[in-house]
Every structure is written in C-alpha cells, then in structure tokens.
C-alpha positions in Angstrom: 72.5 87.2 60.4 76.2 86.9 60.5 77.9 85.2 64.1 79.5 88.7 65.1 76.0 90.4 64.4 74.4 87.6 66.2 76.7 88.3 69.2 76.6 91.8 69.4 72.6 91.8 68.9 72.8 89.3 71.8 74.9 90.9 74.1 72.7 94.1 74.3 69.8 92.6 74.3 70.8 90.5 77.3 73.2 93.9 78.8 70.7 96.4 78.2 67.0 95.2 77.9 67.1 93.0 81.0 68.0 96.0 83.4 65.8 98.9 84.0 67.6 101.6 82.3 70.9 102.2 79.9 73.2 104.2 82.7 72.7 101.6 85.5 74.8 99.7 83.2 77.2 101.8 83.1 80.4 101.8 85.2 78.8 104.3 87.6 80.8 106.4 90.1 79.3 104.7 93.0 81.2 101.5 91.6 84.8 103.0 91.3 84.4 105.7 94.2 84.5 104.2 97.3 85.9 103.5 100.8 88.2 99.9 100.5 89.2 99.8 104.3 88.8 96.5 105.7 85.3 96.3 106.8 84.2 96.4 110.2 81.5 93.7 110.2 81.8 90.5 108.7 80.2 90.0 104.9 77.3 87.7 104.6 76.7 85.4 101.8 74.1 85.2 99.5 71.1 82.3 100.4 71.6 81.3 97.2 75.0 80.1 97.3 75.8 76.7 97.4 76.6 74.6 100.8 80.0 72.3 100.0 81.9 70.2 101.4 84.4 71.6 99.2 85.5 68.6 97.2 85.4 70.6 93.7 84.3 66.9 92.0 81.3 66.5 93.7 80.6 70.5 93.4 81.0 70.0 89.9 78.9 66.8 89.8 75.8 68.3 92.0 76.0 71.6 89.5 75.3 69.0 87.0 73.0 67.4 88.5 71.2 70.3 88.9 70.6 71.3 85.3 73.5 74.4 85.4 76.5 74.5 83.1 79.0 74.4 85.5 80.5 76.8 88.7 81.9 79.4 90.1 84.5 79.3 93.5 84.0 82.9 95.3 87.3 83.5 96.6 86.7 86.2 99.3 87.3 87.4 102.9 84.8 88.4 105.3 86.7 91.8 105.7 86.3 93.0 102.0 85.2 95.9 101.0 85.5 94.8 97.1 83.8 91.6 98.2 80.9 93.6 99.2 80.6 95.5 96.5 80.4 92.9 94.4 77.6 91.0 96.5 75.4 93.7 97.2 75.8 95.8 93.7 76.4 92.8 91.3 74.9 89.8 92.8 72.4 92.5 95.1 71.1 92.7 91.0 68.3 90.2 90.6 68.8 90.0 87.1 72.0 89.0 87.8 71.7 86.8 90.5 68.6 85.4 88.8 71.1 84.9 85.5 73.4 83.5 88.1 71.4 81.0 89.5 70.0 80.2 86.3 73.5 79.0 84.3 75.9 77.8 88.3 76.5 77.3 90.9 78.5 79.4 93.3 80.7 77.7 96.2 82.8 80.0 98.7 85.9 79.6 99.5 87.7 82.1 102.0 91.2 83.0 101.5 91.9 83.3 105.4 89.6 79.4 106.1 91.2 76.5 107.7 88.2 74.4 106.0 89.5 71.3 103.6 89.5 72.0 100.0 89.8 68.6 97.9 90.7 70.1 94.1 89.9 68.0 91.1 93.3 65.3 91.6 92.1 64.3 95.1 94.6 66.8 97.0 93.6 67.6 100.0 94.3 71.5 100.9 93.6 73.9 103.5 91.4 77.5 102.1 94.7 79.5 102.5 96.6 77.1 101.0 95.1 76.2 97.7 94.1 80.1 97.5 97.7 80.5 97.3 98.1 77.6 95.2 95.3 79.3 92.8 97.3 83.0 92.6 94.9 84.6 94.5 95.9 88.0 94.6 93.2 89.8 95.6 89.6 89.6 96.9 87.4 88.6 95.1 88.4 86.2 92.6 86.3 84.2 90.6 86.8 80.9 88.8 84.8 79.8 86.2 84.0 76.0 85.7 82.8 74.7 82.7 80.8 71.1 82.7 84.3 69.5 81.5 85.8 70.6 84.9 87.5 73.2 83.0 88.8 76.6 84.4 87.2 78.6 81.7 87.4 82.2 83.1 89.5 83.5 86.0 88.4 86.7 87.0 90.2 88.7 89.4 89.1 91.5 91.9 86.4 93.8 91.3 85.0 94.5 88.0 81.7 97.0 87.0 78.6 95.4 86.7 78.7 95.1 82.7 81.4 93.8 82.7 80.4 91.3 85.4 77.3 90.2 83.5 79.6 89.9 80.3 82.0 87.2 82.2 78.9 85.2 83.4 77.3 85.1 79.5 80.7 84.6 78.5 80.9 81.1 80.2 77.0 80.2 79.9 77.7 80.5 76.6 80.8 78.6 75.6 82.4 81.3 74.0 85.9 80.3 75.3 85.8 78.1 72.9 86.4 80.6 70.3 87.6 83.6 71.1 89.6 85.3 74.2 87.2 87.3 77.0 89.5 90.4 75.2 88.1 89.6 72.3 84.7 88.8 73.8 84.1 92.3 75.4 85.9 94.3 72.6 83.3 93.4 70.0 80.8 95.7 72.3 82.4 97.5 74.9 83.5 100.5 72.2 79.7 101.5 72.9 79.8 101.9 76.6 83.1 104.0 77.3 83.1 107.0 78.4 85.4 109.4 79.8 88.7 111.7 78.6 89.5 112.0 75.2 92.9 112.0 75.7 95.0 109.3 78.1 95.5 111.4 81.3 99.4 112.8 81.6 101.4 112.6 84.7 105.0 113.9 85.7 105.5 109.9 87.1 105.3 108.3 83.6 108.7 107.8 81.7 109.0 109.2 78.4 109.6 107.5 75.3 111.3 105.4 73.2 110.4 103.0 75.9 112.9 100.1 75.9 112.1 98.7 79.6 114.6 95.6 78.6 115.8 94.7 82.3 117.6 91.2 81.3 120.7 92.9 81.5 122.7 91.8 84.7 123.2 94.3 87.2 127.0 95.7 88.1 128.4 95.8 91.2 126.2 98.3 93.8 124.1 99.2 90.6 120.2 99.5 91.5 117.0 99.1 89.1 113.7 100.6 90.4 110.7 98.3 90.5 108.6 99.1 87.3 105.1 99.4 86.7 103.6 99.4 82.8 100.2 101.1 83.1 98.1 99.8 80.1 95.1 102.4 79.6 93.0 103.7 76.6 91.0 107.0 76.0 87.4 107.1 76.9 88.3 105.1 79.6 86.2 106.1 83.2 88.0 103.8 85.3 91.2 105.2 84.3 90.1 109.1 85.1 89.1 107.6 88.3 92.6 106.5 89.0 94.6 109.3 88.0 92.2 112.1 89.4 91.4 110.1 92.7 93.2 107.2 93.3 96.7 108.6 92.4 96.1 111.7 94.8 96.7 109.7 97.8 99.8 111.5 99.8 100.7 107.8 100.8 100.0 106.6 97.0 102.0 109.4 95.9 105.1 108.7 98.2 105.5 105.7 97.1 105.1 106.5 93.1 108.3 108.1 93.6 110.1 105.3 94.6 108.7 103.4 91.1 109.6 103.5 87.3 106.5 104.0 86.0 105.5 103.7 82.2 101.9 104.6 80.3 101.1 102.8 77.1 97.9 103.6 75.2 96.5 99.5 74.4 94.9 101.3 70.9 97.8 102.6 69.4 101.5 101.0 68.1 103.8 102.8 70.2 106.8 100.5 70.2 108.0 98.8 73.1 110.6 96.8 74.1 109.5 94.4 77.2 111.0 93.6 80.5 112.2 90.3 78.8 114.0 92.5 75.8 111.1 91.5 73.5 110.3 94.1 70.5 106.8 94.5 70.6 104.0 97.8 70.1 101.8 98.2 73.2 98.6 97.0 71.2 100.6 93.3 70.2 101.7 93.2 74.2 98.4 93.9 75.7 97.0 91.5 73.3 99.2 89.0 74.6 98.8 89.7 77.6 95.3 89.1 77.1 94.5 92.2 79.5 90.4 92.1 80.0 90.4 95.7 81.8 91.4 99.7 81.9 93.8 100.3 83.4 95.4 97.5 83.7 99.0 97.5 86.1 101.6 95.1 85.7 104.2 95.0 88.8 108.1 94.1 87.5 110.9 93.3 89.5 114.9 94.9 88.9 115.2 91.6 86.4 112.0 92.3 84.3 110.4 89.2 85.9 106.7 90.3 86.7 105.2 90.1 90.0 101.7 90.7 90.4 99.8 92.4 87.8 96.0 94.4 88.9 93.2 94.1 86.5 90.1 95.3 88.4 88.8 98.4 89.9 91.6 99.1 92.5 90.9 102.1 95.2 93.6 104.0 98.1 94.1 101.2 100.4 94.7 98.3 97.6 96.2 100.1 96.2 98.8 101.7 99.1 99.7 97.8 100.1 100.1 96.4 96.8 102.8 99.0 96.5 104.2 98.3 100.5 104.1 94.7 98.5 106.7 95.7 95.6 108.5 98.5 96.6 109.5 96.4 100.1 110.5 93.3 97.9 107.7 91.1 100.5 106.9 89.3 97.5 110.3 87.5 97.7 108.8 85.8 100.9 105.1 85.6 100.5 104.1 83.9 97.2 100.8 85.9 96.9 100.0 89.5 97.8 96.9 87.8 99.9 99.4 85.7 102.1 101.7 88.5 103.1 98.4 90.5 104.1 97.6 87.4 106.0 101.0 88.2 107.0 100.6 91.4 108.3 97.0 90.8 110.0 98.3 88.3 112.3 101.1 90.2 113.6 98.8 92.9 114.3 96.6 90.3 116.4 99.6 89.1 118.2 100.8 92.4 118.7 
C-alpha cells in the first residue's frame, strides 16, 4: 500500500470507526452556532490535565517520563465561551480525551494568570506575559510539543471536532516531519465538506482585478481603509455559517462598512497582487500562508502590514471586538488582541 493510501486508510479509520456514527464527525451546527459571550461561571478543567509548576522543561521531561510523545499548553480563560466548547464537546469526547491522554500531556496556562511561567531558556514570565510573548490572539490556543521540545503545531481558537482529532494524530504521529497540517488535512478533508456550491456573494467584497498593493506611501491627508482578505472555498459549512449568521450582526455589519473587504476562493488561480505588492493567485498565497481553515480572515493595516489574522470558528462577539480591535487602530498599543481585552475588562472593573 502506497504512504498516501496508508494515510488516508488511517485517517478514517482512526476519524470515523472510533466514534459512534459518520455525522458526529461532522462539523455539526451545534459547533459553529452558538452564544460566545463571556461566560458567567468560571470553566473547570478536565481531571486529567496535568498539575505544573509551569517550568515547560520539566513538563516536557515528566511527559516523557510518562510514556507520551510530548505536550500540549491550553492557553484559555476562565470566561470562554470557545474554551468551553472545546472542553466539553472535544475533550467532553472520550475517544478523544482517551486519544489525548494516551499520546500528552496537557498543562494550562491562563492568559489573564499572574502564575510564573519558566519557558524552555530559563526565562522566567508571568501567564499574561509569555501569552503575549506566544501571539496569543484568542482563546483557546494550543501548542503542540514534540519529545525534542519542539513547537510542532500551533493551533489557534476553536476548531470542529474532526479537525481537532486530525491536529492531535497529526503530532502523535510525526507527520510534521513531512508535510504541512495544510497538506495533512487536504489529503481527506475533500470527503467531509459540505455546504454551498457556490462561495457566498456579498455587496462588502471588492471586485476584481484585485491588486491590494498598499506599499505605496500615503499623500498628504490621504486615507487607506483597513483591509480584510477572506480566504473561503465552496462546500465550505463554516463559511455559510459566517455569511448567513455571523455577518448578520447590526454591530458586525456597521463596522463592515468601515472595512475593504476582499473574497478569494483558496481552489481557484484568481490573480492577486498582495498587501506587500507581491504577484501571486489566491491558491499560491493561501498555500503560503499555510491557512489550516475556512474561512480564514487576515486583518491589514493602511501599509499592507498584517495584523491579526482568524483561523477558527469565530461567532458575533469575537467577532464584533476583533473588528473594535482594527478598525480603532488598538493594535498599535496592545501587542495582542487578548491584551487589549485584558485592556478593556479592567477598566470595566475599575469603573
């Protein structure tokens, strides 16, 4: 049996046959449709997860020493609503967890904690501090270890439970060592979308030829809008999701206004000229970009330098602050989108 035979055989085997039906697979509405408030009681960890001190050596060393291939940092909060989701609908699997447990071990880290965080060069941080350090964007973020100390996977916000599973095989596995999680998840993913036909039109998205060069100085009193670059493909759920729901917002939609806002289909070779004034089609960029999910939205400033980009389910509220975020410029002062809602919780609290 060839490798790529091998793999795919593999992967459903391990996706399909372990749970107790084909749909729950799936990326079902109750995992894209849901409310992302803030929650009003605290999150609760799993048992399972490991108790640290922190120090990511001697994590690394007792994951070891415990027979697993390496481990996983939770970033979370205790307020998140994609935190929870991902506990009780992922980890709340026990195939997953079990698959979990099996292959790491899983240390919390909470992007609001004053605990000490000693990374793998002895540098002693705070949790808000080397959450920032790490990007951390958004809750939850997880950071795969290999047995080298390696980051082999980064894996931000909230992703369906497939795909979830696929990230944990990915690193039990090793197959960073030859090929992309793109290319991973592209090899069987064809056979689980579902949704639209056809990429879902808006009166928002520019029309082409789409040369978003912005490395051209601006003149005197001139005045670029912030851009976003939706990447999307057809047969995509998530994305019906977020035009049909998520994009209905009256706040959402006030704010789309105030954006440049282009759609590139990731399967076709529409060419594109990037923020940076690179010629490119939007299949080469997204493969550069090494985009792992639909849809996928990249945040640029008025000089084409990006600022955030989203790559997980995202719902109203996310949604509403991450634009508050661009369109307000807040990411001049606050190095992470996390930090300025750090920001903005503790002026409520003094307040």
């Amino acid at each position: 049996m060839s490798k790529i035979k091998h793999f795919i055989s593999r992967f459903f085997v391990l996706l399909l046959l372990n749970s107790n039906t084909f749909a729950a697979q799936l990326p079902a509405e109750q995992e894209l449709i849901f409310d992302d408030s803030p929650l009003a009681e605290d999150l609760y960890l799993p048992d399972w997860f490991s108790l640290s001190f922190l120090d990511l050596k001697d994590s690394l060393d007792e994951a070891l020493k415990d027979g697993k291939k390496g481990f996983i940092i939770y970033f979370g909060r205790k307020d998140c609503a994609y935190c929870k989701l991902l506990l009780e609908n992922n980890w709340g699997d026990p195939v997953i967890a079990k698959y979990t447990q099996q292959h790491f071990n899983v240390i919390a880290i909470d992007v609001r904690g004053d605990r000490n965080v000693v990374d793998f060069n002895g540098r002693t941080w705070n949790e808000k501090s080397y959450s920032a350090h790490m990007r951390t964007n958004f809750t939850p973020t997880l950071h795969f270890y290999n047995a080298r100390g390696q980051l082999a996977l980064k894996l931000p916000g909230y992703r369906p439970k497939y795909q979830f599973r696929a990230s944990l095989e990915y690193v039990a596995d090793a197959h960073y060592n030859s090929q992309t999680f793109r290319q991973y998840l592209a090899r069987a993913e064809s056979a689980l979308n579902f949704g639209s036909e056809e990429l879902n039109e808006s009166d928002y998205f520019m029309s082409p030829p789409y040369n978003l060069a912005r490395n051209r100085p601006l003149a005197n009193n001139e005045k670029r809008n912030p851009l976003i670059v939706l990447f999307e493909h057809v047969k995509c759920h998530a994305c019906d999701v977020l035009h049909g729901d998520t994009f209905s917002n009256p706040e959402v939609t006030a704010q789309l206004n105030e954006l440049d806002i282009v759609q590139l289909n990731t399967s076709e070779d529409t060419p594109v000229i990037t923020p940076s004034g690179e010629r490119t089609t939007a299949r080469e960029w997204a493969e550069k970009l090494n985009l792992t999910f639909a849809p996928s939205m990249l945040f640029f400033d008025e000089q084409g330098r990006e600022i955030l980009r989203v790559e997980s389910v995202i719902r109203f509220n996310r949604l509403n602050n991450v634009l508050r975020y661009v369109i307000g410029e807040e990411h001049k002062k606050f190095p992470t989108f996390q930090a300025w809602l750090h920001h903005l919780r503790s002026q409520r609290e003094v307040k």
